[in-house]
C-alpha positions in Angstrom: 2.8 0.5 58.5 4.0 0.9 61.9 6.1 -2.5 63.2 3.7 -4.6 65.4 5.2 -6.9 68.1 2.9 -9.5 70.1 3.8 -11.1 73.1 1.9 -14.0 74.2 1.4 -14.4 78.4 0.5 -17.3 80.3 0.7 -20.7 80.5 0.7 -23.7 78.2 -2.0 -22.8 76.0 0.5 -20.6 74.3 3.7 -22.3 75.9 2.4 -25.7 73.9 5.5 -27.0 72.6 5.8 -29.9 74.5 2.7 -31.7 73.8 2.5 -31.5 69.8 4.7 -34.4 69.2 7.5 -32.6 67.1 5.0 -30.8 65.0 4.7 -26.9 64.9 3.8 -25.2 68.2 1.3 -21.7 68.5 4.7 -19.8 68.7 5.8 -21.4 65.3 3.0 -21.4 63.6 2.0 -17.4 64.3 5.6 -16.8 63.1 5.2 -18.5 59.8 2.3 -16.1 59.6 2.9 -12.8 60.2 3.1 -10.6 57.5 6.1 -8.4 57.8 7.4 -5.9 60.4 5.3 -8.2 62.5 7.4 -10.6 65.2 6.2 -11.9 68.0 7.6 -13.3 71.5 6.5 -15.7 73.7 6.6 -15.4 77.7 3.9 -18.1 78.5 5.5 -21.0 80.8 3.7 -24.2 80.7 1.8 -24.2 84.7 2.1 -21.4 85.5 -1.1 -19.4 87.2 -2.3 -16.6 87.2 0.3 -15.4 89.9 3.5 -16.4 87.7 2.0 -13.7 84.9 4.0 -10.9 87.1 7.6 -12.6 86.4 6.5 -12.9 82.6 5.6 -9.2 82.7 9.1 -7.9 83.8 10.5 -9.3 80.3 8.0 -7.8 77.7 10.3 -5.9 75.6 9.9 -2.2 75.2 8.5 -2.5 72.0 5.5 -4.9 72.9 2.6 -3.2 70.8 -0.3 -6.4 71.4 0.2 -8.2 74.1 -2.5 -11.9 74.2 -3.0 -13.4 77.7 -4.4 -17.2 78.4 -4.4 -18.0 81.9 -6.7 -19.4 84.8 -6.9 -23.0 83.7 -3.9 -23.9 85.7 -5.5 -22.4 88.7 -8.9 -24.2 88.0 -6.6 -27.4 88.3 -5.7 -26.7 91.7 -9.5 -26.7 93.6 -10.5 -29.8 91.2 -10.1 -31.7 94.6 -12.9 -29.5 96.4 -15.5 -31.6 94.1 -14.9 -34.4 96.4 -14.8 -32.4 99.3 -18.3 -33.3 101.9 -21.0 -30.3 102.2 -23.6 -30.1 104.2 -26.4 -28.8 102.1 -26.4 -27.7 98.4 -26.1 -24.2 100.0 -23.1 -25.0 101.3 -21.3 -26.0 98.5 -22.5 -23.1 97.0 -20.3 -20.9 99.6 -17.3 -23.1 98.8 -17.5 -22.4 95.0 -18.0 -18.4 95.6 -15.3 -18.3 98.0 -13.0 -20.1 95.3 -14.7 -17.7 92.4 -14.1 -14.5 94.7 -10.4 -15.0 95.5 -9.4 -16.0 91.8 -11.2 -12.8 90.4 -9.3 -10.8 92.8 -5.9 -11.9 91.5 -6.8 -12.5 88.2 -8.3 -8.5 88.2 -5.1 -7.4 89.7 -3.0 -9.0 86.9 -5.2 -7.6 83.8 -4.1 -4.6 85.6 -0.9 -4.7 85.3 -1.3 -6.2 81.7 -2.8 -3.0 80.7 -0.6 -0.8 82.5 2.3 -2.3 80.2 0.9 -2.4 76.9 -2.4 -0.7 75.9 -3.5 -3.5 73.2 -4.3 -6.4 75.3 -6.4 -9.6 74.2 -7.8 -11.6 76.7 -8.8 -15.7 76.2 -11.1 -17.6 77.6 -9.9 -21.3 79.1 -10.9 -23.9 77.0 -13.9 -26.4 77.9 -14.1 -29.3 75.1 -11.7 -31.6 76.4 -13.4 -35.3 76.3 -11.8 -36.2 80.0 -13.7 -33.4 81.9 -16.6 -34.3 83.9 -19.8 -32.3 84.4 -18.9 -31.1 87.6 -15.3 -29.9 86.7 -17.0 -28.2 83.7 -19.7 -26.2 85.8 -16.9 -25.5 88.1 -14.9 -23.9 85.4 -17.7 -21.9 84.2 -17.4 -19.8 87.2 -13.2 -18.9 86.1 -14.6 -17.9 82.4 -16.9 -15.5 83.7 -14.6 -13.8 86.0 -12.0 -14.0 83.1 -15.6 -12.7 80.3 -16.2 -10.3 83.5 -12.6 -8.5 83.4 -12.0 -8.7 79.5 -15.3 -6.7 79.1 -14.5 -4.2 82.5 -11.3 -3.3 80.1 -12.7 -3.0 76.8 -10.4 -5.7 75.5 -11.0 -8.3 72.5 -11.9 -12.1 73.9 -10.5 -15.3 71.6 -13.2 -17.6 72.9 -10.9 -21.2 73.5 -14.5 -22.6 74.4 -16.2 -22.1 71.0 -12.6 -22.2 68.6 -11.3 -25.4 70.0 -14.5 -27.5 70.4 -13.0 -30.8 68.6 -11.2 -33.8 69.7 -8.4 -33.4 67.4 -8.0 -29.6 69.2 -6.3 -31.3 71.9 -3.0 -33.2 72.9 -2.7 -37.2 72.7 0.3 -36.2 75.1 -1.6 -34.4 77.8 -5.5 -34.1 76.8 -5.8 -30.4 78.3 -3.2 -28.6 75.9 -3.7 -27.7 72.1 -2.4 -30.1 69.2 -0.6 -29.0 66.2 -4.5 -28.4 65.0 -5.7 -26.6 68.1 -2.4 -24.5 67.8 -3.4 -23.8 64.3 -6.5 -22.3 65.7 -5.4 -20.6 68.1 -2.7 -18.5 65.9 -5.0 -18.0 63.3 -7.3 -16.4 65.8 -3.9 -13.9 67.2 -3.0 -13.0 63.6 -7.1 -12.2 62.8 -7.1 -10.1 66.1 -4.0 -8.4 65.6 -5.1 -7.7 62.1 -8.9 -6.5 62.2 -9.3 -5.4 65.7 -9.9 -1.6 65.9 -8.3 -1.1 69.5 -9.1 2.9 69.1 -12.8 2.0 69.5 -12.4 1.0 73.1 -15.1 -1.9 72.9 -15.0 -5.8 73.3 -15.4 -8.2 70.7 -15.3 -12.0 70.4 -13.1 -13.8 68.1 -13.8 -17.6 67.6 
């Protein structure tokens, strides 16, 4: 079997240690579970945007074969203020929220770009949407980031872990900071890498959801 080497970009989804209260992080537990000639690095830095995904991209190592991307949560969290921000007609609010939408799917196009320039076997996740503290508005306002982030997974043929539909419990999430994955929601999540990296027929060229 040839050696396999994932390398996880992004920000704290994967870059979780901090917020599972000494328990196992995603890093640790996909490296308790990969079968061997498997090994895996991370590059994810808690905050960073989708931006900061070109400094993680000048360290994959040569021998990268997967490489599993989770970011555009962190840049949601910067235009949460606009909710509060006065319109003039439900139009107009409508114009804000494209303009927001239309920048963040030209940068966030641009770096799946680059991605797959790098490494050819690239696995693209959705930001998560179950946290109890979200309000209604923040949640229809980050619908519009998954379906740029749906939009470009699909444009590249690449498999989607759904964050939405795998980490859809309370316990999911951090008592330290409510928007990052738990020892449970990092169990989840590395399941989900090591099912990917396992069954996904890359060679087909054609999307598929993992949740």
């Amino acid at each position: 079997m040839q050696p396999k080497h994932i390398v996880l970009i992004g920000d704290s989804i994967f870059d979780n240690g901090g917020y599972v209260g000494g328990g196992d992080s995603v890093i640790e537990q996909l490296n308790r579970k990969l079968p061997e000639k498997t090994k895996s690095t991370l590059l994810a830095v808690d905050g960073d945007v989708t931006e900061d995904v070109y400094a993680q991209l000048e360290n994959i190592p040569n021998d990268a074969t997967h490489v599993f991307i989770s970011c555009g949560g962190n840049d949601a969290l910067r235009i949460i203020s606009i909710l509060n921000k006065p319109v003039e007609s439900v139009g107009h609010a409508m114009d804000v929220f494209t303009d927001v939408k239309n920048q963040f799917e030209e940068r966030y196009s641009r770096m799946v770009l680059a991605v797959s320039k790098k490494v050819g076997k690239v696995t693209i996740c959705t930001v998560h949407d179950s946290v109890p503290e979200y309000t209604t508005r923040a949640l229809t306002a980050l619908s519009m980031f998954n379906e740029v982030i749906l939009k470009e997974a699909f444009r590249i043929n690449a498999p989607v872990i759904d964050l939405r539909l795998a980490c859809n419990e309370a316990q999911d999430y951090s008592p330290v900071s409510p928007i990052e994955p738990s020892v449970h929601g990092a169990k989840k999540i590395s399941d989900l890498i090591v099912r990917v990296t396992q069954e996904h027929s890359f060679s087909v060229n054609k999307s598929s959801v993992y949740r």
